[in-house]
C-alpha positions as a LaTeX table, in Angstrom:
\begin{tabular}{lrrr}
\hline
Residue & $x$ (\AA) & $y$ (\AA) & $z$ (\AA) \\
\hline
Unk1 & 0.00 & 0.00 & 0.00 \\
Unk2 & 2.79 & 2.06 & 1.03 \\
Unk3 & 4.28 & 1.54 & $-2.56$ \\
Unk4 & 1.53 & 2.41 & $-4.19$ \\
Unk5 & 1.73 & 5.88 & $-2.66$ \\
Unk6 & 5.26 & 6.73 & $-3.58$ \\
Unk7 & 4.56 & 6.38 & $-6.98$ \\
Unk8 & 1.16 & 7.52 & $-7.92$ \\
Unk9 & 1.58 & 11.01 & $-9.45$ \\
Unk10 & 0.61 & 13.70 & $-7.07$ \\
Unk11 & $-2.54$ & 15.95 & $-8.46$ \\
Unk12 & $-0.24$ & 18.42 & $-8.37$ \\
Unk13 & 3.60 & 18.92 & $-8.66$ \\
Unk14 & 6.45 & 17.31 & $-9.55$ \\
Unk15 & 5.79 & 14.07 & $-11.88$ \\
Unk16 & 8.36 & 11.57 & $-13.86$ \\
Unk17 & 7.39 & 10.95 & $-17.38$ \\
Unk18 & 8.29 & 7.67 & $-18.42$ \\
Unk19 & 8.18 & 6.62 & $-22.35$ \\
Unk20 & 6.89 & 2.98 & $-22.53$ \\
Unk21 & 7.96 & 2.80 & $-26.17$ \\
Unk22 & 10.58 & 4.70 & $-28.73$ \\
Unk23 & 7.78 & 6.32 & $-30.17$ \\
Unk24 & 6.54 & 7.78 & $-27.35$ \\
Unk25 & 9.42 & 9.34 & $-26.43$ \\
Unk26 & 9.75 & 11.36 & $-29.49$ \\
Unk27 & 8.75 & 14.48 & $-29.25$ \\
Unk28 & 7.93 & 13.80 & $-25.32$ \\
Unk29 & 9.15 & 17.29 & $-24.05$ \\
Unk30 & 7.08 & 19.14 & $-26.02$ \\
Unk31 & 3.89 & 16.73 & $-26.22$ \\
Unk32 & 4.03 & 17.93 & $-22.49$ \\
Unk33 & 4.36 & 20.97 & $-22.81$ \\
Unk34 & 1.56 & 21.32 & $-24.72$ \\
Unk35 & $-0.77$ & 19.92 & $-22.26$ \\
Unk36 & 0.71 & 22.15 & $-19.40$ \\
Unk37 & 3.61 & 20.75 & $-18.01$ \\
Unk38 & 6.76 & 22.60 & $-17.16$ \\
Unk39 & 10.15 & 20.42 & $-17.90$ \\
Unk40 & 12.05 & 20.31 & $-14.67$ \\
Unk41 & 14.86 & 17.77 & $-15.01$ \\
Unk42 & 16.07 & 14.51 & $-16.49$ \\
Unk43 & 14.87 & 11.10 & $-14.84$ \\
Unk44 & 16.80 & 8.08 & $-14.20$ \\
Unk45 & 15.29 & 5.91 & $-16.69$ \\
Unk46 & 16.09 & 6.33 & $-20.55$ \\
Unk47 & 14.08 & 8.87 & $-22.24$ \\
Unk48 & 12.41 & 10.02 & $-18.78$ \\
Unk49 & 11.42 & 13.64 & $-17.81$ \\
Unk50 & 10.58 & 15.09 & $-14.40$ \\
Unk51 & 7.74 & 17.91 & $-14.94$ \\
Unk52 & 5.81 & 20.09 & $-12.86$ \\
Unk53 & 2.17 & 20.04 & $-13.38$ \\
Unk54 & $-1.83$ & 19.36 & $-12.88$ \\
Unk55 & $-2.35$ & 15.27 & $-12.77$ \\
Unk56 & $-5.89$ & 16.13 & $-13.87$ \\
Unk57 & $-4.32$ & 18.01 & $-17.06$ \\
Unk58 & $-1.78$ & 15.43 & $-17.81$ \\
Unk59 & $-2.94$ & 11.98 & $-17.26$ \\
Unk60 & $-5.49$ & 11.23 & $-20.12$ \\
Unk61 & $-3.18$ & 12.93 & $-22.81$ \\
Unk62 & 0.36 & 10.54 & $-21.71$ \\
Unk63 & $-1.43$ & 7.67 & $-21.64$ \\
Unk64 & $-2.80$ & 8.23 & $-24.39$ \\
Unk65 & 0.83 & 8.68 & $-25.92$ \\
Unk66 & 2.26 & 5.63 & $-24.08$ \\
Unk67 & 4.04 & 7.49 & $-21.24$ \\
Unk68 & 3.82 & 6.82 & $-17.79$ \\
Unk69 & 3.23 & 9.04 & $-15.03$ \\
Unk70 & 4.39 & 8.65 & $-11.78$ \\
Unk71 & 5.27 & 10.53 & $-8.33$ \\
Unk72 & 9.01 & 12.09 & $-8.96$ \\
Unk73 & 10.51 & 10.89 & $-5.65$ \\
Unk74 & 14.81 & 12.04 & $-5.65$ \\
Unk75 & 15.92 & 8.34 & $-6.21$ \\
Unk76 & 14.27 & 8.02 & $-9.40$ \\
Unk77 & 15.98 & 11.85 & $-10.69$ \\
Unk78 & 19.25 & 12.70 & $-11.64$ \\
Unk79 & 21.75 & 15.64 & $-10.78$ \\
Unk80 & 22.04 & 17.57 & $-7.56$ \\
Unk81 & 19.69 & 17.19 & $-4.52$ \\
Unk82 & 17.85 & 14.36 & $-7.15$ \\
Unk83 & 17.04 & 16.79 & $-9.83$ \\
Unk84 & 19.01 & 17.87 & $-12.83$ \\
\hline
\end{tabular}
């Protein structure tokens, strides 16, 4: 249950973007963009994005596009202090 919690996308805030296939990672950045998100960082996977923005806004739209959203905890971000 715990689990479940750390990686459910928050309704609002930071979020990792995962593409499930090459296809939807092209073009990812600014296919989220255009529903509202704001890029904040590179994740750990391959192709991943942390972005700050409205679950609500985002959700439909990525999965949709075959990308994953989930809660943006440090360990799963790159760079300083877990974000790049």
């Amino acid at each position: 249950m715990m689990l479940a919690g750390v990686f459910a996308p928050p309704a609002r805030g930071d979020m990792l973007a995962i593409p499930l296939t090459t296809a939807s990672a092209h073009g990812l950045a600014a296919g989220l963009i255009a529903v509202g998100a704001i890029p904040v960082g590179k994740g750990q996977f391959d192709g991943a994005l942390v972005v700050r923005g409205d679950r609500e806004r985002l959700a439909w739209p990525m999965i949709a596009r075959g990308v994953l959203l989930l809660a943006a905890p440090d360990f799963l971000c790159v760079g300083q202090g877990g974000r790049a």
